[in-house]
Rosetta silent file (secondary structure, phi, psi, omega in degrees, C-alpha in Angstrom):
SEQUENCE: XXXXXXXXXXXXXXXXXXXXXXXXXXXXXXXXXXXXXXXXXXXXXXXXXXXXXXXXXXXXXXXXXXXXXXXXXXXXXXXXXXXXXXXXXXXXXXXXXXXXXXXXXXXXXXXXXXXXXXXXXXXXXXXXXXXXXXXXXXXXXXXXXXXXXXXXXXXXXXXXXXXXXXXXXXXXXXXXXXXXXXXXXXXXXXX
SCORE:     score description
SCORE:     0.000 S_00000001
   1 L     0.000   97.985  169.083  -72.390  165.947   58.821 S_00000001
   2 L   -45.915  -50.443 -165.730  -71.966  162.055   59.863 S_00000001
   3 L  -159.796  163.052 -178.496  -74.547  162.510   62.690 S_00000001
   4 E  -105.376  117.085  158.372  -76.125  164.866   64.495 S_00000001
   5 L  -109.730  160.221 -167.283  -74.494  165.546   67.936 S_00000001
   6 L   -47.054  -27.787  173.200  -75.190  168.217   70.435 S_00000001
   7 L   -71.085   -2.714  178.801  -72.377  169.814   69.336 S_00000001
   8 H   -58.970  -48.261  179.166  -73.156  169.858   65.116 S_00000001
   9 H   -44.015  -49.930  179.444  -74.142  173.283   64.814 S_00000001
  10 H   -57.951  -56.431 -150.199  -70.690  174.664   66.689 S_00000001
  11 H   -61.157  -22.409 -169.450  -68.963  172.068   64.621 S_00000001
  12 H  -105.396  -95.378  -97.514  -70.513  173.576   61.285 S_00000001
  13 H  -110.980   -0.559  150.280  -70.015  177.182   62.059 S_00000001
  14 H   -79.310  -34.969 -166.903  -66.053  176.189   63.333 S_00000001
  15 H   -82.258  -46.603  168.731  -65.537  174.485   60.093 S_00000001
  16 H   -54.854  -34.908 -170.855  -67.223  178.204   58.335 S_00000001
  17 H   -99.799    6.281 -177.789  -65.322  180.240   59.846 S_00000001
  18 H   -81.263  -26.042  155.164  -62.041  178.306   59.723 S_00000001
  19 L    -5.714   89.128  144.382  -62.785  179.165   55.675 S_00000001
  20 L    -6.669  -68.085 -156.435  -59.668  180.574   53.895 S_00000001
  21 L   -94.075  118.126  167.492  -61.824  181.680   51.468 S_00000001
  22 L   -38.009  161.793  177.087  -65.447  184.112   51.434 S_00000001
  23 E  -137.907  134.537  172.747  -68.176  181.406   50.530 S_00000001
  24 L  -126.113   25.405  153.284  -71.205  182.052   48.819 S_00000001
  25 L   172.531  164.977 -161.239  -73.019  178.510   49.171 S_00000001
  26 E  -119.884  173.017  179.225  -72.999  175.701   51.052 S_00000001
  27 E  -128.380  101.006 -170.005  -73.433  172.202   50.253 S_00000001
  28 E   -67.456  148.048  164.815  -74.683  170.005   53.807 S_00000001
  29 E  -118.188  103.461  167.333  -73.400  166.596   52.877 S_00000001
  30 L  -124.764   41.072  158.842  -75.395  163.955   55.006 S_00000001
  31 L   -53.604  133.404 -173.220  -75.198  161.044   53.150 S_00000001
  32 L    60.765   11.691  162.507  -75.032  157.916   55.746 S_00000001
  33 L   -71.666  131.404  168.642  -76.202  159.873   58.191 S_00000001
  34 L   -95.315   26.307  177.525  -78.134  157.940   60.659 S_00000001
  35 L    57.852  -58.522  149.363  -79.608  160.829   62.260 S_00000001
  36 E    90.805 -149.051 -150.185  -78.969  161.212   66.213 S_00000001
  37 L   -80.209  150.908  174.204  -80.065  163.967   68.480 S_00000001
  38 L   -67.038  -50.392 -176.957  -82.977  165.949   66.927 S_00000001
  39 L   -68.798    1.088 -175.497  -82.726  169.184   68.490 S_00000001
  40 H   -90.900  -60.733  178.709  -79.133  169.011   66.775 S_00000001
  41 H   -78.525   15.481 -174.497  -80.501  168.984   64.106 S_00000001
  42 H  -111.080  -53.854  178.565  -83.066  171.573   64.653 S_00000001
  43 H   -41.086  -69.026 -172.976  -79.869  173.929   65.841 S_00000001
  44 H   -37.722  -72.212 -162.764  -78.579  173.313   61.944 S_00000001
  45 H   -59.489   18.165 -176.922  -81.770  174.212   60.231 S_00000001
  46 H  -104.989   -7.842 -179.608  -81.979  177.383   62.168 S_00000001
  47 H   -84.815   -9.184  172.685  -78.634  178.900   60.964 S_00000001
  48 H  -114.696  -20.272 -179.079  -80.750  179.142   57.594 S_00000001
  49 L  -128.549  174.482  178.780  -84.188  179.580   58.235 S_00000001
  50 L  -160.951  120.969 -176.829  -86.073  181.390   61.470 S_00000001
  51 L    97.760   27.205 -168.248  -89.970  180.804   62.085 S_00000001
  52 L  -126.198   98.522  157.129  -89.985  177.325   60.566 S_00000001
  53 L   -70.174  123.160 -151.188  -91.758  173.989   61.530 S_00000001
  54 L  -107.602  -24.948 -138.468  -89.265  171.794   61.068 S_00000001
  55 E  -172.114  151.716  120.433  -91.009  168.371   62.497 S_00000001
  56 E  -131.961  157.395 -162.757  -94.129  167.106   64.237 S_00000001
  57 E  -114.322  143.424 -162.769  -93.918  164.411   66.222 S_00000001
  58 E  -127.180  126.430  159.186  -97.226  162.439   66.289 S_00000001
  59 E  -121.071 -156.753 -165.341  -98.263  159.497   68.497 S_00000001
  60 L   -49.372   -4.715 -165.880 -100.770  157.477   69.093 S_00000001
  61 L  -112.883   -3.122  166.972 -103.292  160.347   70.369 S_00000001
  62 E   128.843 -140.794 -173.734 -102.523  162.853   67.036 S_00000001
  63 E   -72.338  142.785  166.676  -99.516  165.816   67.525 S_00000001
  64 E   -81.540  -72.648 -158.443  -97.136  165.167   70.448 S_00000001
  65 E  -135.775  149.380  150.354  -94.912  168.095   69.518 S_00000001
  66 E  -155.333  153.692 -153.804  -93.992  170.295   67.116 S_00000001
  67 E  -103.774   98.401 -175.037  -90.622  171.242   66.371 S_00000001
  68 L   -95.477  173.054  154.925  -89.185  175.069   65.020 S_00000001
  69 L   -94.273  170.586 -162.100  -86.434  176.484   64.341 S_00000001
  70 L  -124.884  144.868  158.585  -85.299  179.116   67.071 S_00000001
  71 L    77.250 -172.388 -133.105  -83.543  182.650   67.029 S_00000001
  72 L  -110.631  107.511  158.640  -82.477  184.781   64.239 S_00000001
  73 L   -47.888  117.767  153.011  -80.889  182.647   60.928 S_00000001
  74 L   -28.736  -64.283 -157.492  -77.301  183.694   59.824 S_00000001
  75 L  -135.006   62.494  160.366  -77.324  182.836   56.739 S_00000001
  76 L   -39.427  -61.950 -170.387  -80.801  183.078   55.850 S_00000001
  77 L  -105.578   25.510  168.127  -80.471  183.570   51.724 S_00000001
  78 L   -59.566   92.635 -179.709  -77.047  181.669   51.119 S_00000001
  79 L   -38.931  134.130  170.206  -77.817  179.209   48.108 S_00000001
  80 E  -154.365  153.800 -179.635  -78.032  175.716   49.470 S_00000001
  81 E  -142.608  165.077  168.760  -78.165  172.343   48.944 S_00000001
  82 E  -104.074  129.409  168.735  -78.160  168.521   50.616 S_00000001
  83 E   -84.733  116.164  159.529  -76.209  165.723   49.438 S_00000001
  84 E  -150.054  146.355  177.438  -78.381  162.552   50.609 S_00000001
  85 L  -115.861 -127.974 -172.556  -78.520  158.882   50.035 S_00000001
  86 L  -104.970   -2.132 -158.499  -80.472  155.649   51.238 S_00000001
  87 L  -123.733   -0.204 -179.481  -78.538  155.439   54.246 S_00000001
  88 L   -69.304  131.546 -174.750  -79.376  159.205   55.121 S_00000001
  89 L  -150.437 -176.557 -176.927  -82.206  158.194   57.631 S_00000001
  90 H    22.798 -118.456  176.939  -84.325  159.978   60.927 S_00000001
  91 H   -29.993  -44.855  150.671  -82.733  163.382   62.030 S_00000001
  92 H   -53.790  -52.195  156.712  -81.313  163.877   58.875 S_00000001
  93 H   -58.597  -26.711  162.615  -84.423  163.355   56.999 S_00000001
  94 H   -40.466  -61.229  168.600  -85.777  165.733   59.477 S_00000001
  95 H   -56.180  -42.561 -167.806  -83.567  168.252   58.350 S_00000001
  96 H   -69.670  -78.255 -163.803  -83.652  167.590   54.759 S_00000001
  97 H   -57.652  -41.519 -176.277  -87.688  167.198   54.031 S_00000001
  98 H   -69.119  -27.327  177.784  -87.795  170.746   56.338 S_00000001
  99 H   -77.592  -34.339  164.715  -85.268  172.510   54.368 S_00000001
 100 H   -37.374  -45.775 -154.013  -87.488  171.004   51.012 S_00000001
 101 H   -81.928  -41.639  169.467  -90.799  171.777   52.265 S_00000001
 102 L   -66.401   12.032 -163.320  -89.344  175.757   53.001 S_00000001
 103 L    36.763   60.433  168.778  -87.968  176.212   49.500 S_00000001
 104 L  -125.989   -9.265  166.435  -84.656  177.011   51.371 S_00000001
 105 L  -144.888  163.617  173.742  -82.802  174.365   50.227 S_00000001
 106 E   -92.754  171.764  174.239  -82.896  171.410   47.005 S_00000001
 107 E  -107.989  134.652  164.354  -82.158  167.708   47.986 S_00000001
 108 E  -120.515  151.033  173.696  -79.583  166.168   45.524 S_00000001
 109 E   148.870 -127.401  161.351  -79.457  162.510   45.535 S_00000001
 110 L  -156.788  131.630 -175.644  -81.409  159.522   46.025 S_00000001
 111 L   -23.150  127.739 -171.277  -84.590  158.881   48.121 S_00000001
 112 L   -62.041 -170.782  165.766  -83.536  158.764   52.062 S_00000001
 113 L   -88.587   -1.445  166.013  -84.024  155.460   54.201 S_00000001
 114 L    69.080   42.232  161.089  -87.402  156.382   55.705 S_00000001
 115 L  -113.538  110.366 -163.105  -87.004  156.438   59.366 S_00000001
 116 L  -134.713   57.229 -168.997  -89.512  158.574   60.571 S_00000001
 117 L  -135.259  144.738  160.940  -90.467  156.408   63.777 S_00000001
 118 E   -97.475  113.293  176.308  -89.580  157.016   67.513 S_00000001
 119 E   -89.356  145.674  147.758  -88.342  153.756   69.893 S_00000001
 120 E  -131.140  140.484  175.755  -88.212  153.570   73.517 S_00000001
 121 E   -85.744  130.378  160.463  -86.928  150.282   75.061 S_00000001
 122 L   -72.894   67.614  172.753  -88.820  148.905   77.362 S_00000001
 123 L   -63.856  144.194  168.645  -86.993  146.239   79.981 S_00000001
 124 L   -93.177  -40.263 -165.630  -88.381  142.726   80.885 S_00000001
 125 L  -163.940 -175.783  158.805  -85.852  141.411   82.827 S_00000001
 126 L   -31.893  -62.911  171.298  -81.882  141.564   83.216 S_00000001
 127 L   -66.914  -44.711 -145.535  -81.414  140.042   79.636 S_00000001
 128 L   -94.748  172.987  177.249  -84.749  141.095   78.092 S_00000001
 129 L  -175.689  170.719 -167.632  -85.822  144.323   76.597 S_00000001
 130 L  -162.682  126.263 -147.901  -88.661  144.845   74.118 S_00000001
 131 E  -124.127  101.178 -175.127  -88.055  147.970   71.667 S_00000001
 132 E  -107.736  148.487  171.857  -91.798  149.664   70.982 S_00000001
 133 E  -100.490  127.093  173.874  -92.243  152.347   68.493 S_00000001
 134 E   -74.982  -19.643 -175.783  -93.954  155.452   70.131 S_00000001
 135 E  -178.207  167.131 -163.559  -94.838  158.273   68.041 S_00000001
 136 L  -136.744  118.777 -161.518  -93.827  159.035   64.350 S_00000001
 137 L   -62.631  147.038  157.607  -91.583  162.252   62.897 S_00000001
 138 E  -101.893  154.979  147.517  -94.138  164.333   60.179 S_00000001
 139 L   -77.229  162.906  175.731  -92.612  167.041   57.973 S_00000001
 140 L   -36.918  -56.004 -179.184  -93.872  170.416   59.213 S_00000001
 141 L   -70.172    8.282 -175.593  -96.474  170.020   56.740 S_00000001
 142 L    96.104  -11.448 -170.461  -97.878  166.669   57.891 S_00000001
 143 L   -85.171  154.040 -169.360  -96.161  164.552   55.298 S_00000001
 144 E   -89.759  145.294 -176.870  -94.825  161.056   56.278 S_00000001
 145 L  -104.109  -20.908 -175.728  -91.393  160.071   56.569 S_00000001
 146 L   -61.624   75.298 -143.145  -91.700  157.003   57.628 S_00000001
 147 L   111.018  -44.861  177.921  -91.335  154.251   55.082 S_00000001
 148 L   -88.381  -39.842 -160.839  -90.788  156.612   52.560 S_00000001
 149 L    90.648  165.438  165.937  -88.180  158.758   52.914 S_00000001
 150 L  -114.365  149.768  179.646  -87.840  162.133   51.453 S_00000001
 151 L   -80.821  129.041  176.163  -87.569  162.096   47.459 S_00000001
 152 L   -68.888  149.826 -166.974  -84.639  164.221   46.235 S_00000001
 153 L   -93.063  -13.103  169.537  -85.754  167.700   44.025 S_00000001
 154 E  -136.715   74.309  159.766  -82.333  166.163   41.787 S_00000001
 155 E   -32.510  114.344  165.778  -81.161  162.620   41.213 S_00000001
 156 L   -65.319  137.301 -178.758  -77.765  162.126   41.100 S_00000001
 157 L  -113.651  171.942  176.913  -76.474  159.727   38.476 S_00000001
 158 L    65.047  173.237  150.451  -72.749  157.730   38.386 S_00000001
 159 L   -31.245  146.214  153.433  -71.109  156.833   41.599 S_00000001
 160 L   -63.850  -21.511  172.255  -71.382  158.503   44.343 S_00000001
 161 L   -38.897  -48.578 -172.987  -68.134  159.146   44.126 S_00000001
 162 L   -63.299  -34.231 -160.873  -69.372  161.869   41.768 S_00000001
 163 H   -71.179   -5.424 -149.976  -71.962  163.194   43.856 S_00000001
 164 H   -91.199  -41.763  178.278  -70.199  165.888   45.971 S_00000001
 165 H   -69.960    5.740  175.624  -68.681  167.326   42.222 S_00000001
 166 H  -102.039  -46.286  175.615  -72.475  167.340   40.809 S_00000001
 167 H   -65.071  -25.736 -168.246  -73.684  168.920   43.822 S_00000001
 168 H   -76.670  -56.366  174.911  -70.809  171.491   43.998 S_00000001
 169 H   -63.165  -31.431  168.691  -72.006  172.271   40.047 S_00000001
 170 H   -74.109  -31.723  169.706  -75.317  172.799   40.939 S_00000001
 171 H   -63.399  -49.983 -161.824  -74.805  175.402   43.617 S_00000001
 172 H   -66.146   -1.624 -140.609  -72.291  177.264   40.773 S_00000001
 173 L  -133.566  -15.996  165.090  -74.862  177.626   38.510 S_00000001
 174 L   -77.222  148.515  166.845  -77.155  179.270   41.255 S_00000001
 175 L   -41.895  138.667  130.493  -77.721  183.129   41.697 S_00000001
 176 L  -149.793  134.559  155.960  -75.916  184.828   44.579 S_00000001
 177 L   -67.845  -28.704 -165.634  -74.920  188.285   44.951 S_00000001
 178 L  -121.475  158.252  167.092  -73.107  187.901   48.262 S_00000001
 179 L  -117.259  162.540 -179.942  -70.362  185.861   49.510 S_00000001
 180 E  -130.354  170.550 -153.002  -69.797  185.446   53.434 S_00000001
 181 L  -158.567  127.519  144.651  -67.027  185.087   56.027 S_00000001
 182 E  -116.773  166.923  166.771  -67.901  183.624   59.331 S_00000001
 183 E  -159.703  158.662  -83.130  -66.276  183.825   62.106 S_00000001
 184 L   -94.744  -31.148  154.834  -65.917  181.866   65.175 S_00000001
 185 L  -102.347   74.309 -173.780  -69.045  184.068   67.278 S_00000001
 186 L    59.741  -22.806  172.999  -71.587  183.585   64.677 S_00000001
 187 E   -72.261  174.941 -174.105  -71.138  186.357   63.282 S_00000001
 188 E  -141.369  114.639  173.290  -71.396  186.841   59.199 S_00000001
 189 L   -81.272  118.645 -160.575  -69.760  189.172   57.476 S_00000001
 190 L   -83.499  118.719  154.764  -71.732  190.096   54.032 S_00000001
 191 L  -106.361    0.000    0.000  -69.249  190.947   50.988 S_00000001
């Protein structure tokens, strides 16, 4: 997933069901994701989990918001994992730290870029503009993103080059009983 746009969720359930093959795990890849619309990325973590604070958004007066996932999960128990790097940053880490914090998926990689802050611009003039930050993304659980990043549950070693075939071996090496089929209205066939 380069970024999240309103359309990533169709976009990831077009590329499952255009599958050849049954699948029995997925791999997200968002390395160098710079993160983008939120609720896009709130669509994604809902095709796996359902009944999940995903986010809170905090500003200066405590919680703003808080963020779930919505409707019934697909592919609830599908072994999964994230590919992420340094350049993985906001929306992504959203996604990432929520699928961590829910045991639903591991992080392979290397600690994200740690933008967990919300801007609004502000104009001064024609020319001028003044960029403030307003409120600050939490994991579900309160922990900060900001600064930090989320820490991967697996380092990745070598190139990156490397990383997609280490993450690919760590999903073989997981349990699954079922493999899946999607197909282009959500649905999931269980084999």
């Amino acid at each position: 997933i380069p970024i999240f746009q309103n359309n990533t969720e169709q976009q990831l359930l077009s590329a499952l069901a255009s599958s050849q093959q049954p699948f029995g795990a997925i791999l997200l890849d968002l390395r160098n994701n710079p993160g983008g619309v939120l609720t896009a990325a709130s669509d994604v973590a809902s095709l796996f989990m359902q009944d999940k604070t995903l986010v809170q958004v905090h500003d200066r007066n405590g919680i703003q918001e808080i963020i779930t996932t919505h409707g019934k999960a697909p592919l609830p128990t599908i072994p999964l994992a994230v590919l992420q790097n340094r350049y993985s940053a906001s929306a992504s880490e959203v996604l990432a730290v929520s699928l961590q914090e829910n045991n639903r998926a591991k992080i392979l990689g290397e600690t994200s870029y740690g933008k967990g802050s919300i801007q609004t611009v502000v104009p001064l003039s024609d020319k001028d503009a003044v960029k403030l930050t307003v409120a600050h993304y939490l994991s579900g659980k309160g922990k900060k993103i900001d600064g930090i990043g989320v820490i991967p549950d697996l380092p990745l070693a070598g190139g990156e080059l490397t990383w997609e075939n280490q993450g690919l071996a760590y999903l073989i090496m997981q349990p699954r009983s079922t493999r899946y089929a999607l197909q282009n209205d959500k649905n999931v066939q269980e084999f």
